[in-house]
C-alpha positions in Angstrom: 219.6 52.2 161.8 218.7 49.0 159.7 217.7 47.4 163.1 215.2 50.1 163.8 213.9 49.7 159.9 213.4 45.8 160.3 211.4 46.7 163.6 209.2 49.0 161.9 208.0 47.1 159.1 207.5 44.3 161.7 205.5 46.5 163.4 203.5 47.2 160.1 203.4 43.8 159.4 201.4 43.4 162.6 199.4 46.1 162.3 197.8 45.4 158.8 197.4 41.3 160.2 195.3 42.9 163.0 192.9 44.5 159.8 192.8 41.6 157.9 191.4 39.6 159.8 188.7 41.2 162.0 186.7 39.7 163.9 183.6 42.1 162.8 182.3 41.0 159.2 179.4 42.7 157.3 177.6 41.7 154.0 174.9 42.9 152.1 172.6 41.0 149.3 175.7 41.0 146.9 176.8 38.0 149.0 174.3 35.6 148.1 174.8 32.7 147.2 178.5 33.0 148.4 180.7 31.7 151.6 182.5 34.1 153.8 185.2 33.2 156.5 184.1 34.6 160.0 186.7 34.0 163.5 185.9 32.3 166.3 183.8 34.8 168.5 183.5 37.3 165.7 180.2 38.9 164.8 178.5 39.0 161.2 176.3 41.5 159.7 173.7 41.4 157.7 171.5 44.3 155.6 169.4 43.8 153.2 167.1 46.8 151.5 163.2 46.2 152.4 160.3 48.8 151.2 158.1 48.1 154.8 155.6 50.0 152.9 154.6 47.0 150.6 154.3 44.9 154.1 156.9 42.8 152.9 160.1 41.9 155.5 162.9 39.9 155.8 162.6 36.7 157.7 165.1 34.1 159.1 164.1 30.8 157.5 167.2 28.9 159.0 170.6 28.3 160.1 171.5 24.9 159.3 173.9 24.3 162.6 172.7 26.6 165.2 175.7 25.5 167.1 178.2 27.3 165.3 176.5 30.2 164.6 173.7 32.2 166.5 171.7 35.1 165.6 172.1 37.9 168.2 169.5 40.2 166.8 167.6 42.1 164.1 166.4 45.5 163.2 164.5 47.6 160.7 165.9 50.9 159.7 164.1 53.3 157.6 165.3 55.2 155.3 167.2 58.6 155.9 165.7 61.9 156.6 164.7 63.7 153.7 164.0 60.5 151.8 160.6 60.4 149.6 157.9 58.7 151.3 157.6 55.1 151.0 161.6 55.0 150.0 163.1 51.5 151.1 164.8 51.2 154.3 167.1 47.9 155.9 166.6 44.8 157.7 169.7 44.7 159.6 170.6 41.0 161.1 173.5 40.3 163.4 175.0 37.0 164.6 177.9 35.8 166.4 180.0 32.7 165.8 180.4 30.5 168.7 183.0 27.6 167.2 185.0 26.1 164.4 182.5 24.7 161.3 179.9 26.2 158.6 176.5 26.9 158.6 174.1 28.2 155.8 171.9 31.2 156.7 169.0 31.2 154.5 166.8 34.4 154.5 162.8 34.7 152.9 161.5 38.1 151.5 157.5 38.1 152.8 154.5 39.1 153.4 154.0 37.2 157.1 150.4 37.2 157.3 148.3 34.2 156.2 148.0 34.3 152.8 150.7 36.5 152.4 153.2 36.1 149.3 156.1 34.2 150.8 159.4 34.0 149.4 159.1 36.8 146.6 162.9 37.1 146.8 165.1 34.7 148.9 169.2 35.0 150.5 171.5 32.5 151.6 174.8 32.5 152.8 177.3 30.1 154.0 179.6 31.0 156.7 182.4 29.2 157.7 183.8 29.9 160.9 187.4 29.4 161.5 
């Protein structure tokens, strides 16, 4: 009986190491400024709220060391059905660690076209992959 309890919570033990450290990380613009532990060959997530409307977008101004981390892709979504017009949607950017280090991801809120307000807002975040 106390073998099968010690087994159990083992098990458990397991189970809720397996959680904590995912391999699957996502942030949102309450992490900047901040540093975030990401795995080896784990993914990180990105949304930020946009209003496209305004013709203002999230843009990648760097990663700092490309080889450690990579971005994967990026996506606008608007907002939800039944949302006023011109309600703000998310820029969603994903990346995926490829080794041990840190690297700073540093984001600009623009207007891309020449002459276009750049920077209004900015994000950074530094990821340290382990």
């Amino acid at each position: 009986m106390k073998s099968k309890l010690i087994l159990m919570c083992a098990a458990m033990a397991i189970l809720l190491g397996l959680f904590a450290c995912s391999s699957e990380v996502a942030v949102d613009a309450s992490y900047n400024g901040k540093e975030i532990k990401v795995p080896v060959g784990g993914s990180l997530t990105i949304t930020l709220e946009l209003n496209a409307t305004t013709g203002f977008q999230w843009e990648l101004a760097g990663i700092t060391d490309q080889t450690v981390l990579e971005k994967v892709d990026n996506k606008y979504e608007a907002s939800e059905a039944g949302a006023p017009i011109g309600a703000a949607g998310r820029e969603v950017w994903t990346f995926r660690t490829l080794k041990e280090g840190e690297s700073i991801i540093s984001m600009e809120y623009s207007r891309p076209w020449e002459g276009g307000e750049k920077a209004a807002k900015t994000f950074s975040l530094i990821v340290v992959v382990e």
